[in-house]
VODO-305664 format. One record per residue (C-alpha): y, x, z; residue number from 0. Coordinates in Angstrom, 2 decimals, m for minus. Each point is the difference from the previous one (the first is absolute). Layout:
! residues N
milo v:Y | u:X | w:Z | i:NUM $
...
This chain:
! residues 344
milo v:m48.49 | u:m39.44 | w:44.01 | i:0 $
milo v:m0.04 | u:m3.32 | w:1.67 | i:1 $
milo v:2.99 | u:m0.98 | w:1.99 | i:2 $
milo v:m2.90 | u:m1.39 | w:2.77 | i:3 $
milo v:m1.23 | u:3.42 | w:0.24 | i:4 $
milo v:3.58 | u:1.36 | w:0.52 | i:5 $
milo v:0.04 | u:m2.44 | w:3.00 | i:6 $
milo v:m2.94 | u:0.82 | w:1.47 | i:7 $
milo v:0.94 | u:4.29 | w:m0.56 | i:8 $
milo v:3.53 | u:m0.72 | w:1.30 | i:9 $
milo v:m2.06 | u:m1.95 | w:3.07 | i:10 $
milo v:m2.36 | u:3.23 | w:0.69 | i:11 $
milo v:3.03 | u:2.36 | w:m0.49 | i:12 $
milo v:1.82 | u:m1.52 | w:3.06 | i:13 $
milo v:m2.64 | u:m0.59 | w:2.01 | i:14 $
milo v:m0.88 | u:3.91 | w:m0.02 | i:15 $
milo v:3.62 | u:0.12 | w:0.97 | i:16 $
milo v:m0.25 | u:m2.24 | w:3.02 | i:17 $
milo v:2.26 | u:m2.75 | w:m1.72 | i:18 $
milo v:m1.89 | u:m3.82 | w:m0.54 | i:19 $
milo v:2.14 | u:m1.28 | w:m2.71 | i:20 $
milo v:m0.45 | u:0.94 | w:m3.41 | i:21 $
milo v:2.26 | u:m0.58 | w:m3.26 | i:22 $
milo v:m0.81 | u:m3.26 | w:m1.35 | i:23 $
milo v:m2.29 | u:0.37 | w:m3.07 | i:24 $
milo v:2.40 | u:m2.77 | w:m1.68 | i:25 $
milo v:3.07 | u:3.08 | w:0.03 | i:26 $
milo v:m1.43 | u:1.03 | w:m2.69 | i:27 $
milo v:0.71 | u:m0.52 | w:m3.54 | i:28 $
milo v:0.29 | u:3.06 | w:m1.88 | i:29 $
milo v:m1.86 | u:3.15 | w:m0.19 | i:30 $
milo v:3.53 | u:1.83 | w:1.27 | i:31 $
milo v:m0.13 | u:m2.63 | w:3.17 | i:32 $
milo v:m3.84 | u:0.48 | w:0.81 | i:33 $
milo v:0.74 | u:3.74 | w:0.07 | i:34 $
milo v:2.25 | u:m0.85 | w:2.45 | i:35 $
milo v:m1.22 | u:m1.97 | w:1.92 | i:36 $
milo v:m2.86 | u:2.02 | w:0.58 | i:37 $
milo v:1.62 | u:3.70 | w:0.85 | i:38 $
milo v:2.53 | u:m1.68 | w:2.43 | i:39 $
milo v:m2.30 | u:0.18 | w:2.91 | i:40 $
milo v:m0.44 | u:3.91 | w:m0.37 | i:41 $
milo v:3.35 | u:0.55 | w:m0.40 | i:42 $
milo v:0.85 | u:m1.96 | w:2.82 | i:43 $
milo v:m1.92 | u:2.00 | w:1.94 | i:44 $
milo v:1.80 | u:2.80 | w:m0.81 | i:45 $
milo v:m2.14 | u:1.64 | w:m2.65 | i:46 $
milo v:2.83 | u:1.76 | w:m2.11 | i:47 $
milo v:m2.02 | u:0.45 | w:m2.98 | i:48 $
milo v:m2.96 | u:m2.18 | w:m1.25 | i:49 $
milo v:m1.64 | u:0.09 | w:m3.33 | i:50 $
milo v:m1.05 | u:m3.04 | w:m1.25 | i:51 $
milo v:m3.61 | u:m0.95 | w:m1.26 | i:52 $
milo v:1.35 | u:m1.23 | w:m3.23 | i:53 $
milo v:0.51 | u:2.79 | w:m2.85 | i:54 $
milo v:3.61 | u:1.20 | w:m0.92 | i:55 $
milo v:1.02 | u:m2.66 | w:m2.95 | i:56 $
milo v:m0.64 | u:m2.32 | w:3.02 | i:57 $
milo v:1.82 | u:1.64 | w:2.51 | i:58 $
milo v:2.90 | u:m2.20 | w:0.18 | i:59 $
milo v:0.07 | u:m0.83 | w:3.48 | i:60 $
milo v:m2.18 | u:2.76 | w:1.56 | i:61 $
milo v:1.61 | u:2.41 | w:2.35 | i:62 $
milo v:0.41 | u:3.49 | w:m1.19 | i:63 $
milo v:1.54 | u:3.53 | w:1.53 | i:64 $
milo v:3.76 | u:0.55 | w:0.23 | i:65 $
milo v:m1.03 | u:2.92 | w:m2.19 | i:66 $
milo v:m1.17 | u:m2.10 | w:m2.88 | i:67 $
milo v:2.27 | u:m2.44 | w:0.32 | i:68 $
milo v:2.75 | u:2.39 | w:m0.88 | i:69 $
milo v:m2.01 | u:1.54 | w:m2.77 | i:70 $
milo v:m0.29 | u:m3.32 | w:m1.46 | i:71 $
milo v:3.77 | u:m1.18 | w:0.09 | i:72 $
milo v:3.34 | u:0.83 | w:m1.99 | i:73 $
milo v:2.53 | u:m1.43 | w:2.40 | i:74 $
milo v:m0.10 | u:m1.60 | w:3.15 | i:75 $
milo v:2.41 | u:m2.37 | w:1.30 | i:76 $
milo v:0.08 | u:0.16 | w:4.24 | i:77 $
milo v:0.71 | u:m2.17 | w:2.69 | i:78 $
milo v:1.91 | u:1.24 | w:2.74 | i:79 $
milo v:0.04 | u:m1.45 | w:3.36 | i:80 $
milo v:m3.71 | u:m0.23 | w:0.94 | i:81 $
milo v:m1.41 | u:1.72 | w:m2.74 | i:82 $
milo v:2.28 | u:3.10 | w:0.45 | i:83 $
milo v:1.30 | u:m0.21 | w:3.44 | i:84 $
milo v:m0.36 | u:m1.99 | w:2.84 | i:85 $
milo v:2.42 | u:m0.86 | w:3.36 | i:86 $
milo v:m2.33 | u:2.82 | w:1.49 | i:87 $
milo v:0.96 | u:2.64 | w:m2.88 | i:88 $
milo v:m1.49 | u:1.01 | w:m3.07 | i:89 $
milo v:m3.75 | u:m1.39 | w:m1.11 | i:90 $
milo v:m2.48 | u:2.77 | w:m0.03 | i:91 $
milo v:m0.92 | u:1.38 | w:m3.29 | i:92 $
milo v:2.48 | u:m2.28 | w:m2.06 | i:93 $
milo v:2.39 | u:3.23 | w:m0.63 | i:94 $
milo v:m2.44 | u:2.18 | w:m0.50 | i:95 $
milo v:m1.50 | u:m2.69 | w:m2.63 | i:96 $
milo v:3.80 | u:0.17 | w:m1.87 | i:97 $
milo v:0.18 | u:3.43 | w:0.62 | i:98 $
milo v:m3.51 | u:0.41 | w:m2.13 | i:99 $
milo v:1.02 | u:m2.28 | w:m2.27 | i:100 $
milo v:3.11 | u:1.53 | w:m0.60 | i:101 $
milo v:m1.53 | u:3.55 | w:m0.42 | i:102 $
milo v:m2.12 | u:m1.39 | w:m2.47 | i:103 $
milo v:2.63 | u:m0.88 | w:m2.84 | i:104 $
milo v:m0.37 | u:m3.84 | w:1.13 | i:105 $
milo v:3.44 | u:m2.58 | w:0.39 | i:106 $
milo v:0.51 | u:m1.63 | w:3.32 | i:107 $
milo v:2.46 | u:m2.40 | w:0.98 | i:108 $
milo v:0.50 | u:m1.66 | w:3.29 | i:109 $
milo v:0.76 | u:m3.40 | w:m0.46 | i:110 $
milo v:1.05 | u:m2.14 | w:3.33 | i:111 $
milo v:1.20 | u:m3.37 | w:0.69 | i:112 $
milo v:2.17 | u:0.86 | w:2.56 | i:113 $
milo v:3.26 | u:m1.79 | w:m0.16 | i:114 $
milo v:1.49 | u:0.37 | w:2.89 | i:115 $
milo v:1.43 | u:3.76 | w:m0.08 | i:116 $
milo v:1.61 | u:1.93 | w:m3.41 | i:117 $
milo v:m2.24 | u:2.07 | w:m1.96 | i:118 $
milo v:2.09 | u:2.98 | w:1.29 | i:119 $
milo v:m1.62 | u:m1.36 | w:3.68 | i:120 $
milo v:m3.45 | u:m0.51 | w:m1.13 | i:121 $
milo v:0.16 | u:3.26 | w:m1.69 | i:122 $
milo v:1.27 | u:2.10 | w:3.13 | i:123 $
milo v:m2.74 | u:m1.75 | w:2.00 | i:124 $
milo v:m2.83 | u:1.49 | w:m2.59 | i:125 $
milo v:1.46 | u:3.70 | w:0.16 | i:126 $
milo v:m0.31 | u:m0.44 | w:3.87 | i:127 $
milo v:m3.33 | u:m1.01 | w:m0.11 | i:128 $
milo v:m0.75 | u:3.10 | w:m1.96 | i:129 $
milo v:m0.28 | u:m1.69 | w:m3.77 | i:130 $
milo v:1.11 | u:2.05 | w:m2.22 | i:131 $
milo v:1.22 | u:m2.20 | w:m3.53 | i:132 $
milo v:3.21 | u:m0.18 | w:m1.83 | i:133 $
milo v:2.22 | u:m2.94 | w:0.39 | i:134 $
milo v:m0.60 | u:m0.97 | w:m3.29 | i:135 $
milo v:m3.95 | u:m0.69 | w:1.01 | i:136 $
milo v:1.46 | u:m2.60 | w:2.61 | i:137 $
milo v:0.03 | u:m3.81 | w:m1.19 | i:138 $
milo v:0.85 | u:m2.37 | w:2.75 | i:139 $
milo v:0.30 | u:m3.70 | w:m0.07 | i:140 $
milo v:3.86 | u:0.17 | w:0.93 | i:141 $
milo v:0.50 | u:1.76 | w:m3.66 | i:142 $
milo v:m1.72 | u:m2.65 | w:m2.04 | i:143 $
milo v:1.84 | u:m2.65 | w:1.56 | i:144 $
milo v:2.47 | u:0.34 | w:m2.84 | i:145 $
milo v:m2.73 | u:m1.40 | w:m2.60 | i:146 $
milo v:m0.82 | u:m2.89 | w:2.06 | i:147 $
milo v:4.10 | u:m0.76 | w:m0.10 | i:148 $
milo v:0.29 | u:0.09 | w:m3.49 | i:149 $
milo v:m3.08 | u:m1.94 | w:m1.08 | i:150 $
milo v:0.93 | u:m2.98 | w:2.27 | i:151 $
milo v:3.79 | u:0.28 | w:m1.30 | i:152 $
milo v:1.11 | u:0.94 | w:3.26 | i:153 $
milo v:2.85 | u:3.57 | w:m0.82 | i:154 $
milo v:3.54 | u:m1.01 | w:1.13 | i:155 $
milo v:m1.70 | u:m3.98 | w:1.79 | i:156 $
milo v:0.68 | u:m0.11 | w:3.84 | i:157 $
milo v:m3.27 | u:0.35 | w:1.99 | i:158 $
milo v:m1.15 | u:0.13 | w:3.83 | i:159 $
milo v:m1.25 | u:2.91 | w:1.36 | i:160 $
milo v:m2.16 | u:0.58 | w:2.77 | i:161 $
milo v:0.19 | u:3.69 | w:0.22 | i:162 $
milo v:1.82 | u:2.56 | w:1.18 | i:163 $
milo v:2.11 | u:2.64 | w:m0.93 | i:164 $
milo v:m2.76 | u:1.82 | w:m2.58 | i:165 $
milo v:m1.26 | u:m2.72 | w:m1.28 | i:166 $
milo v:3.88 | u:m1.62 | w:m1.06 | i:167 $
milo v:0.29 | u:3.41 | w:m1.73 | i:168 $
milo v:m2.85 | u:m1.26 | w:m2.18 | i:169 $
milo v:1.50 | u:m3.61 | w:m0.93 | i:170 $
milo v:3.47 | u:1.44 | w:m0.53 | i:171 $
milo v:m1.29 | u:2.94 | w:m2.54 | i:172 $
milo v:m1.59 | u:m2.69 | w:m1.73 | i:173 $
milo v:3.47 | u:m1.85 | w:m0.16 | i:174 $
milo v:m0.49 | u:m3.03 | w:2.13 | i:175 $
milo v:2.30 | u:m1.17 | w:2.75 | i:176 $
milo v:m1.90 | u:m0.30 | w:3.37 | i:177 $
milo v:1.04 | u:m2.22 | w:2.31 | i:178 $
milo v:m1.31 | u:0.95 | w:3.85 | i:179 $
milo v:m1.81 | u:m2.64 | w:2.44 | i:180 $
milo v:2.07 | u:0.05 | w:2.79 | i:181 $
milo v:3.30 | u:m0.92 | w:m2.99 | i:182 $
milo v:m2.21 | u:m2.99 | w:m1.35 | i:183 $
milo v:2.17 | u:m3.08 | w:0.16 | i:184 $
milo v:m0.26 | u:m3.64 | w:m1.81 | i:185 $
milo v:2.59 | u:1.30 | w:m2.41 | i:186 $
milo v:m2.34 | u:2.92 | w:m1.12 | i:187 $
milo v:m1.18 | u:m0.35 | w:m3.82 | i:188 $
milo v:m3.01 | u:1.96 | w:m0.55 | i:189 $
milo v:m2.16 | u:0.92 | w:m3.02 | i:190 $
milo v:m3.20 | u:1.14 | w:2.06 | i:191 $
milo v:m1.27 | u:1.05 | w:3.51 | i:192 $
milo v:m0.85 | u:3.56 | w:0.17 | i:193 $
milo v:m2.16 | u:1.12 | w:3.12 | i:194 $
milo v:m0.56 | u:3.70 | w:0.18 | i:195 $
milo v:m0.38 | u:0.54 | w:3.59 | i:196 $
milo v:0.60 | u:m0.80 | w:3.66 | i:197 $
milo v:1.91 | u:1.46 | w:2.62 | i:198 $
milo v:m1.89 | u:0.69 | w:2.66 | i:199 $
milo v:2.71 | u:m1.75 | w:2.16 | i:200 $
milo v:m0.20 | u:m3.56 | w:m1.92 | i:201 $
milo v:m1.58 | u:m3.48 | w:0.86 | i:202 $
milo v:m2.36 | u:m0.67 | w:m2.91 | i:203 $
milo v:m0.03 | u:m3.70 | w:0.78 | i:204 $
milo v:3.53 | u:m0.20 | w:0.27 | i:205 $
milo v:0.81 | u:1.66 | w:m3.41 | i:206 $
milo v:m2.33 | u:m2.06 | w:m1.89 | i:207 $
milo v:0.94 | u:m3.21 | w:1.92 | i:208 $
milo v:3.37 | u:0.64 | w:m1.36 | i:209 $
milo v:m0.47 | u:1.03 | w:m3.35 | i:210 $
milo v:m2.75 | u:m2.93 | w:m0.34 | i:211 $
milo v:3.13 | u:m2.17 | w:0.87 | i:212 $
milo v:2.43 | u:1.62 | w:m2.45 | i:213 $
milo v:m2.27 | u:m0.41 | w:m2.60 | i:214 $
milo v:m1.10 | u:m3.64 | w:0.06 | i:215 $
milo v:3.52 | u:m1.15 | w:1.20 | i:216 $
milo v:1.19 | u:1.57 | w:m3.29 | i:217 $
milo v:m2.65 | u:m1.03 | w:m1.95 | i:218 $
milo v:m0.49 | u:2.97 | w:m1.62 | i:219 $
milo v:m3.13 | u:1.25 | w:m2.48 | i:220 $
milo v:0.05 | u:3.72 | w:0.29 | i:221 $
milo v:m2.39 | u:2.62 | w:0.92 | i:222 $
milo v:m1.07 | u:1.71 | w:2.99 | i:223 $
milo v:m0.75 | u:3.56 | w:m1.37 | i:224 $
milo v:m1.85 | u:2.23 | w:2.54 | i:225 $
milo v:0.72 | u:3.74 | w:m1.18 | i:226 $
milo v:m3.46 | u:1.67 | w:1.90 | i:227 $
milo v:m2.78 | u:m2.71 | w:m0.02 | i:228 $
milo v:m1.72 | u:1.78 | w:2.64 | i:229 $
milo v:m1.76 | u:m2.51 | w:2.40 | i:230 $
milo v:m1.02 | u:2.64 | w:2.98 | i:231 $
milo v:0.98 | u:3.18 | w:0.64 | i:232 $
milo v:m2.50 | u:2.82 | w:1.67 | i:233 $
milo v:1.83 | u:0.65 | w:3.40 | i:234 $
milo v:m1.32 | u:0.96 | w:3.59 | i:235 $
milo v:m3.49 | u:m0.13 | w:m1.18 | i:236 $
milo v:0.14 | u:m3.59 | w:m0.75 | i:237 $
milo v:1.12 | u:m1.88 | w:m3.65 | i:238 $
milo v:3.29 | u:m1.48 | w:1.00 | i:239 $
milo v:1.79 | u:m3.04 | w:m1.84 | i:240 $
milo v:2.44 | u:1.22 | w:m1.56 | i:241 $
milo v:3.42 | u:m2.82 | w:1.19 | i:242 $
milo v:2.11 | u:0.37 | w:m3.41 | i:243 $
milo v:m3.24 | u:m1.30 | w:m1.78 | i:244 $
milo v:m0.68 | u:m3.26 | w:2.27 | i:245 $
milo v:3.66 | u:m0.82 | w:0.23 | i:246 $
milo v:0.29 | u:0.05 | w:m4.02 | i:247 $
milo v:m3.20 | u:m2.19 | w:m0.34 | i:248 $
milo v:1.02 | u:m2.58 | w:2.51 | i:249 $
milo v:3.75 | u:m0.10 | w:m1.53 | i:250 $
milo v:m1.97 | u:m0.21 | w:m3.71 | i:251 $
milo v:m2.67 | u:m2.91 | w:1.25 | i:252 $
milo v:2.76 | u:m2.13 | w:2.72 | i:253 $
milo v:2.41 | u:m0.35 | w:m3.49 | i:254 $
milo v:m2.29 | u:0.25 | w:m2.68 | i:255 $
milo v:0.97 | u:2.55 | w:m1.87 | i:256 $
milo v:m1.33 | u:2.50 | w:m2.49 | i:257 $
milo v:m1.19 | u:3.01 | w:2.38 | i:258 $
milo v:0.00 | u:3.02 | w:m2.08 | i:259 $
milo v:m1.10 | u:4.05 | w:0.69 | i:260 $
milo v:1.74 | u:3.03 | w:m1.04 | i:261 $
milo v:m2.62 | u:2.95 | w:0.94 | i:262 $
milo v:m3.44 | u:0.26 | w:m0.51 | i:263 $
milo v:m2.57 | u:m2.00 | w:m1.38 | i:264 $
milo v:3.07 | u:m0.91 | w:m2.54 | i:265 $
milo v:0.08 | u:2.30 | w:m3.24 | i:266 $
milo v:3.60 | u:1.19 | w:1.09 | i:267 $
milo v:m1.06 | u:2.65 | w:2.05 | i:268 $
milo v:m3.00 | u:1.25 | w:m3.01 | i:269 $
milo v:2.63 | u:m0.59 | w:m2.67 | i:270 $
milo v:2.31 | u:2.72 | w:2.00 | i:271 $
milo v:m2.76 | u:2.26 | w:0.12 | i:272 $
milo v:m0.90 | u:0.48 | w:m3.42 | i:273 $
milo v:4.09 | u:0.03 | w:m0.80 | i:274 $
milo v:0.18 | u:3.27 | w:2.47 | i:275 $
milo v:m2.75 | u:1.60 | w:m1.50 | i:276 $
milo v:1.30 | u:m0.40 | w:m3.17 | i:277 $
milo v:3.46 | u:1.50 | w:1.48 | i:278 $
milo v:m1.57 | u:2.53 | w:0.87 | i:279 $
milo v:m2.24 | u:0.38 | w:m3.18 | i:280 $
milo v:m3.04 | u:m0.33 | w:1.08 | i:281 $
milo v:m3.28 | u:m2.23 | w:m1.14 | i:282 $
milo v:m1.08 | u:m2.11 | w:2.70 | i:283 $
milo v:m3.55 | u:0.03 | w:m1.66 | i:284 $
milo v:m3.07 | u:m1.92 | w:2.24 | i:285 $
milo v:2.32 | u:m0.63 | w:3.14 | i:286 $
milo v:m1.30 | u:m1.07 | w:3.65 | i:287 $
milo v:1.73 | u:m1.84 | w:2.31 | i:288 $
milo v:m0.78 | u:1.36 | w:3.78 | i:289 $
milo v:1.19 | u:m2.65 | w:3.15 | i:290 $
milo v:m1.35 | u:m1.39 | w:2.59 | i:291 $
milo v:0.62 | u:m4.09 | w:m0.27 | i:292 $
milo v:m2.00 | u:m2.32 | w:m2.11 | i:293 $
milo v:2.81 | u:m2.29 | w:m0.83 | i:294 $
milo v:2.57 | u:2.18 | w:m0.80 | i:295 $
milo v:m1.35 | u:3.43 | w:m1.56 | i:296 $
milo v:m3.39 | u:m1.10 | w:m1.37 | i:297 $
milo v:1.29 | u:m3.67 | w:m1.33 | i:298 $
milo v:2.65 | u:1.99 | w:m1.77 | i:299 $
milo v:m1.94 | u:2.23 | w:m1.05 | i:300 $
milo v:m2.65 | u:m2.41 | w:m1.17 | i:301 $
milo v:2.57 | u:m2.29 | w:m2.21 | i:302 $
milo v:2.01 | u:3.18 | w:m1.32 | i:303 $
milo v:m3.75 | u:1.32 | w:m1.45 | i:304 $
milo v:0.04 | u:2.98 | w:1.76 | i:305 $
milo v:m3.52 | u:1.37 | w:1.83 | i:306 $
milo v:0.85 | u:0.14 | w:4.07 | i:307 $
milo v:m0.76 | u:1.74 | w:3.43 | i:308 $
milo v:m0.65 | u:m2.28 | w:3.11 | i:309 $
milo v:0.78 | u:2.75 | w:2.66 | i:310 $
milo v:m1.62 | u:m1.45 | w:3.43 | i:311 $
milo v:2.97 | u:2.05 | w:1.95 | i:312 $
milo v:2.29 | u:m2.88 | w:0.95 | i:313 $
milo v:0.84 | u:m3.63 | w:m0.40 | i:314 $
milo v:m3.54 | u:m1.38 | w:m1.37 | i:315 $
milo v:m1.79 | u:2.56 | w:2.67 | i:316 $
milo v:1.78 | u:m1.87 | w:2.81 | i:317 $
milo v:0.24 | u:m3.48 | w:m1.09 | i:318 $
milo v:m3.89 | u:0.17 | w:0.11 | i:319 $
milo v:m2.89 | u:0.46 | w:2.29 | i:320 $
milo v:m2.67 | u:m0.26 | w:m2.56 | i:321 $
milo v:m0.99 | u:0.92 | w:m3.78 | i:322 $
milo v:m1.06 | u:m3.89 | w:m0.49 | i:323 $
milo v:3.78 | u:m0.92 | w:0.56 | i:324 $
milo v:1.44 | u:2.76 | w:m2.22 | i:325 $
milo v:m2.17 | u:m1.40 | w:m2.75 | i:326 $
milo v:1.33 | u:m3.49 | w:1.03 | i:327 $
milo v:3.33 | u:0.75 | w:m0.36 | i:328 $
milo v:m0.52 | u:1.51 | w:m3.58 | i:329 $
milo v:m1.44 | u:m3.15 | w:m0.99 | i:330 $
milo v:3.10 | u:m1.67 | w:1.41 | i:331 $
milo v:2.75 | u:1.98 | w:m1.25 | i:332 $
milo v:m1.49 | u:0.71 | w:m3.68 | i:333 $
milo v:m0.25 | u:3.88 | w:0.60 | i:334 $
milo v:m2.83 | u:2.20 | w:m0.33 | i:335 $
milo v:0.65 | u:3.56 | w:0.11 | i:336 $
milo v:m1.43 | u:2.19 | w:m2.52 | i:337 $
milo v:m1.10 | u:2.49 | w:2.79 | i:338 $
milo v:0.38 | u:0.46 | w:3.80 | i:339 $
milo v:m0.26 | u:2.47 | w:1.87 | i:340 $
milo v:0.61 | u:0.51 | w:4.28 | i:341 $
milo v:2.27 | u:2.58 | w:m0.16 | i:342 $
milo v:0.89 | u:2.89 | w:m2.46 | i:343 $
């Protein structure tokens, strides 16, 4: 099929919806993208389950039932916060979906970049919103930081931290020494810049202002590490910047340093996966990774080779008004889901 005629279906398709913009026929450059490209505007519309024209060894791309979805995965790896739950409570039909795929024999994990609260937190805040998994099916950001410290040489090296009281529990369990913001002085030797989160109390501008100065006046070359990459958060009904991840970039660009991630899209997260299946001897098989951001859960997804689940329940959702710009920003970011689906 001719990408032209993709543009021209993708065209019709919104139009019937009452939306004037199609996907640009120049999206397109696989038969995994054109699939795509052309379901999104159903899906958008809210149709949870739409069967593509193409036949099944094409279906890559097509939308398909929750039902089948679980029939045709081993494991499946879960986002939490807007894929799971949201500031309004739990996501309807997203535990019943685990709950399924649970009762069908099949290994889920929730795997979150959270950084700014323990696992023991994040875990607490699951069983109150009624999700029922073993701590051991919990991977957060926080507990990979540890990997990210060792690669880049950092265990008993004096870093900053821009944190708070969780997310130093994370640094010092991986053996590093954090120094706080409000201690930074000229005399302070550091190894790297480590910005988990924000209080809610502090003055962006003024913390990168004077870390921006430390840095330069010192003349260092050391990284900025960001522990959750997450650019926007879903929160009252609206995707929200997320602070920590601005104030790392502009620290990162202002002194030129190497800006590097610690949760998803990097492999530390899927490389912890398939170690706690394997603790808890079991096969991940064909595994599906379920979230609701195109940069952080699909990318990931996409470079780690596993198949993925664009779930139109939070960030991407809000960030968006129509199907056209969701296909944009796939182009953009590198990320094409392997399904997607409005809701489970």
């Amino acid at each position: 099929m001719k990408i032209s005629t993709i543009g021209r279906r993708l065209h019709l398709l919104n139009a019937r919806l009452g939306i004037n913009h199609a996907a640009p026929a120049e999206l397109a450059r696989t038969k995994k993208e054109i699939n795509i490209l052309t379901a999104l505007p159903q899906v958008w519309a809210g149709q949870r389950s739409y069967k593509p024209e193409y036949p099944d060894e094409h279906l890559q791309g097509g939308l398909v039932s929750r039902e089948s979805i679980i029939e045709r995965y081993d494991t499946f790896l879960f986002d939490v916060f807007g894929t799971l739950i949201s500031d309004a409570g739990p996501i309807p039909g997203a535990n019943n979906f685990l709950k399924e795929a649970m009762a069908n024999g099949k290994n889920v994990l929730l795997v979150t970049n959270v950084s700014k609260s323990s696992a023991e937190e994040n875990f607490k805040e699951l069983v109150k919103a009624g999700i029922k998994v073993d701590p051991q099916q919990v991977i957060t950001a926080g507990q990979l930081f540890k990997y990210a410290a060792a690669e880049n040489g950092l265990i008993g090296q004096p870093v900053l931290h821009i944190g708070n009281d969780s997310s130093r529990s994370y640094l010092e369990q991986a053996g590093l020494l954090p120094v706080e913001a409000e201690n930074l002085d000229a005399t302070a030797d550091l190894r790297a810049v480590v910005v988990a989160a924000l209080q809610s109390s502090s003055d962006p501008k003024a913390l990168e202002d004077k870390v921006t100065k430390h840095l330069k006046s010192n003349k260092y070359i050391i990284p900025v590490i960001l522990i959750n990459p997450d650019k926007y958060v879903p929160k009252d009904n609206a995707a929200r910047p997320i602070r920590a991840y601005e104030l790392a970039a502009n620290i990162a660009r202002n002194t030129r340093q190497r800006f590097l991630f610690v949760g998803k899209p990097m492999s530390y997260m899927y490389t912890e996966a398939l170690k706690r299946l394997s603790e808890m001897d079991k096969e991940p098989g064909r595994v599906l990774c379920v979230g609701d951001t195109l940069s952080t859960d699909i990318k990931g997804a996409n470079e780690f080779g596993f198949d993925s689940l664009l779930l139109l329940t939070g960030t991407e959702r809000l960030r968006f008004t129509f199907a056209y710009q969701l296909a944009r920003a796939m182009k953009k970011t590198d990320a094409f889901p392997t399904w997607v689906l409005s809701g489970l």
